[in-house]
N, C-alpha and C positions, 0 to 999 in steps of 0.2 A: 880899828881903822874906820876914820868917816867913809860914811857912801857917798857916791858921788852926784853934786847938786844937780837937783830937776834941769837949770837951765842952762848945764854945761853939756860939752857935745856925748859923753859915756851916759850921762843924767839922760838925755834926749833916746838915746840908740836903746838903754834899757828899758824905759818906759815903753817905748817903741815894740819893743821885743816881748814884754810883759802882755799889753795889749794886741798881737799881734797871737801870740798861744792861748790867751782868751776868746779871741777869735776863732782859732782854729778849732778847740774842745768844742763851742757852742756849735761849730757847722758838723763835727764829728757826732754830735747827738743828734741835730737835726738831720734824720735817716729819708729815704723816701717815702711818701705816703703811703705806697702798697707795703713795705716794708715794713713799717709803723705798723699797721693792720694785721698784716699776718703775724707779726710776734702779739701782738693781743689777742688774738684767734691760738694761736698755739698757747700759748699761758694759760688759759680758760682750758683746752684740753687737756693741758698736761693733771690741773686738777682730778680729770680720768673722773668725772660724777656720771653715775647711770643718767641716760635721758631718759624722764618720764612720763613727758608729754608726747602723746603717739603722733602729734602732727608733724614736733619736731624729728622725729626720729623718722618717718618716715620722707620728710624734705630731703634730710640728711642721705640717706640711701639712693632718694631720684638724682639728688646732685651727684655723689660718687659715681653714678650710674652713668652723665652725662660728662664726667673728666674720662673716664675710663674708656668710654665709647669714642670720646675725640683724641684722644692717645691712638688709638687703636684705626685711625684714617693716617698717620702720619707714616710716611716712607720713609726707612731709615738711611746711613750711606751704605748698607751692602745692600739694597733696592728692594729690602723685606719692611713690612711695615710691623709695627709692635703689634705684640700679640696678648692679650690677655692671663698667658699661661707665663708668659715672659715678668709680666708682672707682677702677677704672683708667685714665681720663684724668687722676683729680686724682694718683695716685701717679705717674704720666710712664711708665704701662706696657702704652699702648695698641697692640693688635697690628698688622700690614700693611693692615687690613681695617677699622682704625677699632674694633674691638671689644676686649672683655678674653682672647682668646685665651693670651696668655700667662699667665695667671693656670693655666692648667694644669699650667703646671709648680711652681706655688707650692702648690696645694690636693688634696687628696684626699677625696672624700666617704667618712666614714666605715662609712657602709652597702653597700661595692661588696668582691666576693669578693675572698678574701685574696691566691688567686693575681693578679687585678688588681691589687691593693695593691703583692705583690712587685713586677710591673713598672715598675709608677709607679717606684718608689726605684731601681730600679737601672739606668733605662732613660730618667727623666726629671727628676727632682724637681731643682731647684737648693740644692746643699750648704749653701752660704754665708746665714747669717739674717739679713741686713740686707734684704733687700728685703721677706721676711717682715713683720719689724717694719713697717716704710713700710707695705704695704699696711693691716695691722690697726691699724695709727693711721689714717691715712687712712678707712677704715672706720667706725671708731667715732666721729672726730669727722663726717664727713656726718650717721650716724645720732644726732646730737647725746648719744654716750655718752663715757665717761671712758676720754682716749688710755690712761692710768695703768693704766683695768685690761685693756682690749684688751693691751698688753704683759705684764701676768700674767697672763692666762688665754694668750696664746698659747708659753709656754713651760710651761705644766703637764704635767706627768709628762715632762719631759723635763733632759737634762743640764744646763739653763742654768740650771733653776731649782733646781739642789742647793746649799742652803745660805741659799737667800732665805727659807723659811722661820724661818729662826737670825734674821731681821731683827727688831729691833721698832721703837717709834716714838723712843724715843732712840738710835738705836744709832749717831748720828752725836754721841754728848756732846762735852762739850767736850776730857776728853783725849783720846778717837778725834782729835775734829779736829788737836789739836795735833800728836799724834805723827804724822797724815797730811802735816800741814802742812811739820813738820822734815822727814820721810823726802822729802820733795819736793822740799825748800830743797837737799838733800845732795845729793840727783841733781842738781842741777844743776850745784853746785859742783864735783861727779866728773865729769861730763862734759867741762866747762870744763877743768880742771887736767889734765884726764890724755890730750885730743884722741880720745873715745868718738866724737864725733858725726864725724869725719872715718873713723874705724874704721868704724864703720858703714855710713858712704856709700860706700867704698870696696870693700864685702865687697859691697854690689848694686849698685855701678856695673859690678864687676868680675865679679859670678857668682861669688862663691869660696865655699869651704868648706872647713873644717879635716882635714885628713884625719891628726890626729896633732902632728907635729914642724912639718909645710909647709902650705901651703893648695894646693887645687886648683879646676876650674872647677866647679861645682856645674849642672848643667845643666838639673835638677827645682827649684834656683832656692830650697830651705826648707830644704834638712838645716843649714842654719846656723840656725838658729832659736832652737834651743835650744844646741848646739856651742859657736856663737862668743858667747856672753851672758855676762857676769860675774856670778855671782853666788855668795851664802854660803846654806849648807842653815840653818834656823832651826831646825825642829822636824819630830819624826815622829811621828802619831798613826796607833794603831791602828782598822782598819776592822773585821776580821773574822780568824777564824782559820779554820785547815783540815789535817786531816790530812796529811802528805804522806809520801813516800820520798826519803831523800836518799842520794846515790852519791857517796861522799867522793871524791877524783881519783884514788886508790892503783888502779890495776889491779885485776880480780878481785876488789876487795871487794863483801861483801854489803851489797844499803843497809839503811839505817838509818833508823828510823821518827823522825818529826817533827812538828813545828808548821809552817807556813807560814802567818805573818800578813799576810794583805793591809794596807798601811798608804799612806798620803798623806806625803810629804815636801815640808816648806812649807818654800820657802826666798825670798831677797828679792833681786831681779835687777836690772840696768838692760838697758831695751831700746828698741828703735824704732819702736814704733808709731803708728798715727794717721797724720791726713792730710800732715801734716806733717813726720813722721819724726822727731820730737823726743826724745832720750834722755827715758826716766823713768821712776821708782822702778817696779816689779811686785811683789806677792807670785805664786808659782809653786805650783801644786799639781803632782805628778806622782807615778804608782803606784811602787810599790815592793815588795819579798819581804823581810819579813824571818824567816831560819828557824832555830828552835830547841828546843830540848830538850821531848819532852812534859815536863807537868808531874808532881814528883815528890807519890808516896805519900803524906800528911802523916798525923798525929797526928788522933783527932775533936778537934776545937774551936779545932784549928792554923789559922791562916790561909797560904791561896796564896801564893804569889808569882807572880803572874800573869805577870810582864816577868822571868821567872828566863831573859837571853840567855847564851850560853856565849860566849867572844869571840870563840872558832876557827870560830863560823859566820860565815855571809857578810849580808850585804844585797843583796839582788840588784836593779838598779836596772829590770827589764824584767817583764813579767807572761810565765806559759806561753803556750803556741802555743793551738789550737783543740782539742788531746789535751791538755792539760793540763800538761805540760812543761816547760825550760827545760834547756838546754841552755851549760856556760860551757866560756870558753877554756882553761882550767886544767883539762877533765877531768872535773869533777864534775859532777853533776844532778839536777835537781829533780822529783817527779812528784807532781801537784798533781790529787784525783782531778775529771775534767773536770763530773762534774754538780755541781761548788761553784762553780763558774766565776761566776753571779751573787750576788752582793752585795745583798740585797735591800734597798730603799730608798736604797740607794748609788750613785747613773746612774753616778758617774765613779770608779769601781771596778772595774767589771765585766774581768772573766779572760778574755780579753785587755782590758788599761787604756787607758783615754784616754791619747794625748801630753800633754805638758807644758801646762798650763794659765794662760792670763797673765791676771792682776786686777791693772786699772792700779789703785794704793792712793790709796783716797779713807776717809772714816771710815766706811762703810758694808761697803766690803769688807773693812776691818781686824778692823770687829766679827762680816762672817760666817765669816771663814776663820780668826783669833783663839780665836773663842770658839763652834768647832762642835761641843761636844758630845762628840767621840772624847777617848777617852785618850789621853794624849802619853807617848808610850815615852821613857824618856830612859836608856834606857844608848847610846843611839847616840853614840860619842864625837865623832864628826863635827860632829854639831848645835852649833850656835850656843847654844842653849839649856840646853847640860847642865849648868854650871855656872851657877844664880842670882846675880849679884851683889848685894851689901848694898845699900840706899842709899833713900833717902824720895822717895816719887812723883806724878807728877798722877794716874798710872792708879790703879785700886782693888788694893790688895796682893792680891800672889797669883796675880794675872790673867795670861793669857799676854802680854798688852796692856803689863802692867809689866816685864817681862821685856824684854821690846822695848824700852821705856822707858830701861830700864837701862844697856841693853848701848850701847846709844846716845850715851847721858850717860856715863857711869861704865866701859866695858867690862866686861871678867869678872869682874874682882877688887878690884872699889871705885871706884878713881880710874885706871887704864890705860889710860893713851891707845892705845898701841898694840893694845891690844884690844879697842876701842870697835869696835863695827859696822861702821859708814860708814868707818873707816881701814884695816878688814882687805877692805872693799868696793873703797876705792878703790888699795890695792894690787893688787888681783886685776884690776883694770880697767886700770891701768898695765903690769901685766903683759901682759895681754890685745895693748895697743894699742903697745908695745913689740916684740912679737913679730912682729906685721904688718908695720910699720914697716920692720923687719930684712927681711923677706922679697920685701918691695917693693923695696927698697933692692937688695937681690943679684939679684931680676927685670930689674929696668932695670940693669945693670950686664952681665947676659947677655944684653940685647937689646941692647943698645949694641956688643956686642962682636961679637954675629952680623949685627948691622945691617954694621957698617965692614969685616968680613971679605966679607959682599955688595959691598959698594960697592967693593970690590977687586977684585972678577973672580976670589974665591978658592973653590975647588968645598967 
């Protein structure tokens, strides 16, 4: 049966009606802006990463300290006002005693001398922000205020919230959605095809860790975290610049003055998170060096070349020490002078950097770590991104969002398959779980053989 023509009145009502549910999905994503924020704020925690940074960690505790305390002014309808013990019976964190005792280790009054302060953080506070959140949800709703903004006010000035600002109230459109959607759809089918999630299980059944060529026991139980993860670098955007000294490897040479760019390398990984342990898509932030040429003399009215990288410098993938430094295998080194060491406005910069950073990819995190604002260096040949490929898109041209886009659909060079993303992803993940596999395979092969030379009575 034909469908009925565009310019007949059924042709008209459907098209109508088509356009009309289009409508309606895009306003269904478009959430409110607090709302946006706080489901970005809870994704970052749910990843559950120790805080390392004792500034962050102790902001974190002044703000819970300051939800909790304004829960606790508010007069309920039987004319008691909430009580701190009330809230921690509803969050399941009531102490030996029946009371909120533990909440000590969660909160810091902001008005207690700083040498207190320091103790707190390094002598009590709990790392981990997930129970943070619980309490200041729990909180907010007794005191019948907005869980949504309890979760944003208790990450303010702190690491979790770098980049929530980047949010607005679309910033889950409809191609975020989509291209969250495919990157999701591909994890899974990479996992499937190439046995990640047995690699996985395998690497924390077993305590292992890659140390190279083999694996070993890992007995701190994380340095696989980032080690054993597949993943391709996408982009490098600069944060900040800084004078530095570099000491080429050659013996006896003099260093040589420089740039040292603090930069973010976003790259797209599969990994294990949640409670479940289910392979899926991340994008990855993590610090980086990259050093090069001060910039040359120009002409008045010449423009800079601000990214002028020379190729025979390095990328250094680690920040300086606490002196400012950096020290590589080959010999050479870095001296990075230590009072630049913060990045201001940058929590996950700071000299020495945060580890590696995991944003399971939903459309909210595409649009804040996509489209934060930094310049994207692109002579890094490494990057995913350094070649645009041609080709017509849902994202807005131009976007880093289209690029993704791109590289997805089409690879680097128009229509290459073999350069599409997700294929050089799931090679790399093959690779990965291939390697294992071998190493497993030659383990039980030498316990087999030391098992039956026991079983022989052989010394």
């Amino acid at each position: 049966m034909n469908s009925p023509a565009a310019g007949s009145p059924n042709g008209d009502n459907r098209s109508a009606s088509v356009i009309n549910s289009r409508i309606e999905a895009q306003r269904g994503r478009m959430r409110p802006l607090e709302e946006v924020q706080a489901a970005f704020v809870r994704g970052r925690i749910a990843y559950n990463k120790p805080l390392t940074k004792k500034k962050d960690l102790l902001q974190l505790a002044e703000n819970l300290n300051r939800i909790v305390e304004q829960a606790c002014t508010v007069v309920g309808k039987d004319g008691r006002c909430v009580t701190k013990s009330a809230i921690a019976e509803e969050a399941g964190m009531l102490d030996s005693n029946g009371k909120s005792g533990r909440f000590y280790d969660y909160m810091v009054d902001p008005s207690l001398p700083e040498e207190e302060k320091r103790k707190r953080v390094e002598t009590r506070l709990v790392k981990k922000p997930a129970n943070y959140l619980k309490i200041a949800e729990v909180a907010a709703r007794l005191a019948g205020q907005s869980t949504d903004w309890a979760a944003i006010t208790l990450v303010d000035r702190t690491g979790l919230a770098e980049g929530m600002d980047a949010l607005s109230e679309d910033s889950e459109a409809e191609h975020l959605h989509m291209l969250a959607d495919a990157l999701k759809g591909e994890a899974r089918r990479i996992a499937d095809a190439t046995g990640l999630n047995w690699y996985f299980r395998t690497i924390d059944e077993q305590g292992l860790s890659p140390n190279g060529s083999n694996w070993e026991p890992d007995a701190q139980a994380f340095l696989w975290t980032w080690m054993a993860t597949p993943w391709i670098d996408l982009f490098t955007e600069e944060v900040a610049a800084f004078p530095a000294l570099w000491w080429p490897k050659e013996r006896n040479s003099k260093p040589q003055e420089k740039i040292a760019r603090v930069c973010r390398r976003v790259s797209l990984a599969l990994a294990p998170f949640g409670p479940n342990q289910e392979v899926r898509a991340y994008l990855v932030r993590r610090p980086v060096l990259a050093v090069t040429d001060k910039p040359k003399i120009r002409r008045e009215g010449e423009r800079p070349d601000f990214f002028d990288f020379d190729a025979s410098l390095p990328v250094i993938t680690w920040m300086p020490d606490e002196r400012g430094h950096v020290s590589r295998a080959d010999g050479s080194a870095l001296a990075v002078d230590p009072s630049a060491r913060m990045v201001e406005g940058c929590y996950a910069c700071d000299i020495p950097g945060d580890d590696h950073e995991f944003l399971e990819i939903t459309g909210g995190t595409l649009a804040s770590v996509l489209e934060s604002g930094f310049p994207l260096v692109n002579t890094i040949l490494q990057d995913a991104f350094h070649l645009p490929a041609v080709a017509y898109t849902k994202s807005p041209p131009d976007s880093r969002a289209a690029r993704l886009e791109r590289l997805i659909r089409k690879g680097e060079y128009g229509d290459d398959e073999k350069s599409r993303l997700t294929v050089r992803l799931e090679a790399k993940a093959r690779e990965y779980v291939d390697g294992l596999r071998g190493w497993v395979d030659a383990e039980r092969a030498r316990i087999e053989e030391e098992m039956f030379h026991m079983a022989g009575g052989g010394q």
